[in-house]
N, C-alpha and C positions, 0 to 999 in steps of 0.2 A: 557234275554229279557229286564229286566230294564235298564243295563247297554248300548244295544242297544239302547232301548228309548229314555234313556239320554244324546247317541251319536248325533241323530239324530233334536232331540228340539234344541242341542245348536247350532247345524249347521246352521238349522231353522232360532234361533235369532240371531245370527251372521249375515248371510246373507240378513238377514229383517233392518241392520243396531242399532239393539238391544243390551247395551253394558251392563252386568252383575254387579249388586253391590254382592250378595251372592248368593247360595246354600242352600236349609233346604229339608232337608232330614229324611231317619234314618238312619243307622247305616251298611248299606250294603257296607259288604268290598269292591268288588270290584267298588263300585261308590266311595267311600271312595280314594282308589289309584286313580283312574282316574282321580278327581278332586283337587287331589293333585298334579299329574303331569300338567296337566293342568292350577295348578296354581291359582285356584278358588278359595276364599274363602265359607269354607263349613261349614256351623250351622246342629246337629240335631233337630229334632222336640223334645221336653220334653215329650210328650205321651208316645212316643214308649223306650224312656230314663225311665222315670217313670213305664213305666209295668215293665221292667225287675229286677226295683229294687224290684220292690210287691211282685214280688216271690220269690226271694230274701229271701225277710223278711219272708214271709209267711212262707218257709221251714225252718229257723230257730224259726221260733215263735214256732212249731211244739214242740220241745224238753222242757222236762219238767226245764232246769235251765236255759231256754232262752225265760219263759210264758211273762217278761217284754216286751222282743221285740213286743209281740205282739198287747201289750197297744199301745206304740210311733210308731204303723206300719204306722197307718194316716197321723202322726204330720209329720212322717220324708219324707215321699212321698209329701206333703203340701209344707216344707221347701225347697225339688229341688226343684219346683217350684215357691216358691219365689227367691231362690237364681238366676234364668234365668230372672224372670221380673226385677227385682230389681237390676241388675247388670249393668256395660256398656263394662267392659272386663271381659276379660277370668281369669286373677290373681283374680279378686275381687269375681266371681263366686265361685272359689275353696276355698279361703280364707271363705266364707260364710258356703258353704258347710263343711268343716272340721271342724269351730265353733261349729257343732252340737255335737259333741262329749262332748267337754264342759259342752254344754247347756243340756244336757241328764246327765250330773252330778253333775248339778245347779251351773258349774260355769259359768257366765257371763262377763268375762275380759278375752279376746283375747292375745297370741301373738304377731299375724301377724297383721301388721301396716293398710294392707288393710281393713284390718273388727277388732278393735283394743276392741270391745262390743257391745254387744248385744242390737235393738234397742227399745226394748219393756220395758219398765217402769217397775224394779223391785218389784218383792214381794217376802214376808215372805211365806213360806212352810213347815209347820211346818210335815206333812206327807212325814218322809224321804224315806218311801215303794218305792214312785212313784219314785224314782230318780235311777240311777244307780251308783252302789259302786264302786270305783275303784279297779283295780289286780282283779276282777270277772271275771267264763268263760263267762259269759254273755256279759259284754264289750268288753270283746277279742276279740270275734265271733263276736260281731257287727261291731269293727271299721277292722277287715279284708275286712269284706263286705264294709264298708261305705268309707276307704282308701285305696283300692285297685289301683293300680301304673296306670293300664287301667283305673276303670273306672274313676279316678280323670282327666283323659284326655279328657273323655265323657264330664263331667261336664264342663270342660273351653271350651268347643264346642256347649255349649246349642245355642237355638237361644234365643237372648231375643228380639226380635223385632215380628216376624210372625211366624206358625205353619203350620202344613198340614192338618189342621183338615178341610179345605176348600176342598184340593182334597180328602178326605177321602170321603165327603159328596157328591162328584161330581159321587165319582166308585158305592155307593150307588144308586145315579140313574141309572146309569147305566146298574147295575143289576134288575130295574125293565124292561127298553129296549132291556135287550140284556143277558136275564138269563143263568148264565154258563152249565147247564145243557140242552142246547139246541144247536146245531151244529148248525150253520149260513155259506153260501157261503162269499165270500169275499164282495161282493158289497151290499149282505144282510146288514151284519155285517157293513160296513162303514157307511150304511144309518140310520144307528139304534145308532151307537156313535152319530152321527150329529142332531139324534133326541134327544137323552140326554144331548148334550151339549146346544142347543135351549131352553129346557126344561128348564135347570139348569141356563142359564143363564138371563132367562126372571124371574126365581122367586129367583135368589141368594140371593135376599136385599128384601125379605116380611119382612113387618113391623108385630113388634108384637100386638097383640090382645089387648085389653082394654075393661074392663066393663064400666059399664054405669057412673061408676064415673071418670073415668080415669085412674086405678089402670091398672098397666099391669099385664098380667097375664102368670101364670106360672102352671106345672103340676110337680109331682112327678112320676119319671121311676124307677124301681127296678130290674135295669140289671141281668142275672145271673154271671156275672163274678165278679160283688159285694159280691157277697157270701151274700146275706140279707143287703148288703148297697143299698142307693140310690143316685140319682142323680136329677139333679133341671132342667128343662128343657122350655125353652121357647115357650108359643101357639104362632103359626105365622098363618096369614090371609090364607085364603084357594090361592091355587094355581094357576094361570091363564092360559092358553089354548092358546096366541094370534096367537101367530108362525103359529098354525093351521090354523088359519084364512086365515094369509097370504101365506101358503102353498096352500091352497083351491085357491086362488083366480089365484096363478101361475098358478096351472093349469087346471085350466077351461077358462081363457081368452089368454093363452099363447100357454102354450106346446099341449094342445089338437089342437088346429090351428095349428103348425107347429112345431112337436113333433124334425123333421131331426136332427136338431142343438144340444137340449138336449141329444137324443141317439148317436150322436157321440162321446158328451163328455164325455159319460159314457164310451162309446168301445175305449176311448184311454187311459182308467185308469190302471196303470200296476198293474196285476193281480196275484200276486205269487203263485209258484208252492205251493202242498199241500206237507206237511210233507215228505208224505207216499212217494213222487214219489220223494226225496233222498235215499230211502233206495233202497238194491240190489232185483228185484224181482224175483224170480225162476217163470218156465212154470207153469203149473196146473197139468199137469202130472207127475213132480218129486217132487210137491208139496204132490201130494195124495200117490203116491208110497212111500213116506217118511214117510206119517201118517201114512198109512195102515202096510210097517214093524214091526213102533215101537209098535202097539200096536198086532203084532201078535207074540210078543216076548215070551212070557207066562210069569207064576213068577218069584219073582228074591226071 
């Protein structure tokens, strides 16, 4: 289905005369080939880059000769993500990212010419605990994970410019218009996306909240997938409603007076078959005569 979706958008803006600068995505193979053949240039999102590495980490922090990892589990999930903003190619990404190994063993002087030191103002550390020793299994098992041949590929693919956390917030509405636990007809269902994207797009850019002196304001969230961490999260202005306004007014001065035109345009919507009416159906009679054998079979 994604892969469909993403047939069909580019067609979309193709034919709308819309000419492509990149892709940001995550990590889905087959978008991944297709937009390779295609010829597209393709960024992942760092989100979905950075979960996989948390766990990562997390399941080696686990081991009792690997508790360090679990100190630098933050720093180094911090660090992909400098290394994506902070970058402008793909070498210099990776070159950054592999620094850390280094810099988890307090050295700060580089190899590779791309990133040749570390840009943070030296200090003295006299607490050599926090650092990691070199020939340790602890480093070992780290830098398998952290230079691993894939995902150092991930890493020159980050996006540094944009994210998805924009459509992430979009599917979010959506599930208050169109809850997946609820079956929808087709035209149901279209009208209810078209009310989430009205929605969504009338309060994408709510300013944030201020008190009375000016300060903007902010709330603390404690997700459960923090495991007891949190997160910092912007108060935005309450919501606005207008679309409804201008929906109301469609049709009580419009379509109620001369509904014909709106109802055709719905009856030429192509309407696809339901799942079910691909698959092969037997009558109802060798339906039941099949259940009723099996279960007069007695024990096995």
């Amino acid at each position: 289905m994604e892969k469909e979706g993403l047939m069909r958008s580019l067609d979309l803006l193709h034919g709308s005369g819309v000419k492509l600068d990149c892709i940001i995505t995550d990590r889905h193979p087959q978008i991944r080939k297709f937009l390779r053949e295609r010829k597209i240039s393709h960024y992942y999102d760092v989100w979905h880059v950075a979960k996989g590495l948390s766990k990562k980490l997390q399941q080696l922090g686990k081991d009792k000769d690997c508790a360090l990892v679990k100190k630098w589990h933050k720093s180094i999930v911090n660090h992909l993500y400098w290394c994506a903003t902070s970058s402008v190619s793909g070498p210099e990404k990776v070159a950054k990212w592999k620094s850390l190994l280094n810099h988890i063993q307090d050295v700060h002087i580089h190899s590779d010419p791309a990133f040749p030191k570390c840009v943070h103002p030296p200090k003295a550390s006299k607490d050599h605990s926090k650092w990691f020793q070199p020939g340790t299994s602890a480093l070992n098992r780290l830098e398998r994970v952290l230079t691993n041949k894939r995902y150092l590929t991930d890493v020159e693919k980050l996006s540094h410019h944009f994210q998805t956390s924009t459509v992430e917030s979009f599917h979010s509405v959506i599930q208050r218009f169109a809850p997946k636990n609820v079956v929808f007809p087709f035209i149901g269902m279209l009208c209810r996306l078209y009310l989430a994207a009205m929605h969504f797009n009338e309060n994408a850019d709510c300013p944030q909240w201020k008190t009375e002196k000016g300060k903007l304001m902010y709330r603390l969230l404690f997700p459960k997938a923090k495991r007891g961490g949190y997160t910092v999260k912007q108060v935005k202005t309450e919501p606005t409603i207008c679309y409804v306004l201008d929906l109301m007014q469609l049709v009580f001065e419009e379509i109620i007076h001369d509904p014909i035109p709106y109802l055709e345009a719905v009856q030429q919507l192509p309407v696809p078959q339901d799942l079910c009416a691909q698959l092969d159906r037997p009558s109802m009679d060798d339906a039941v005569a099949d259940h009723v054998s099996r279960f007069s079979r007695g024990g096995v």
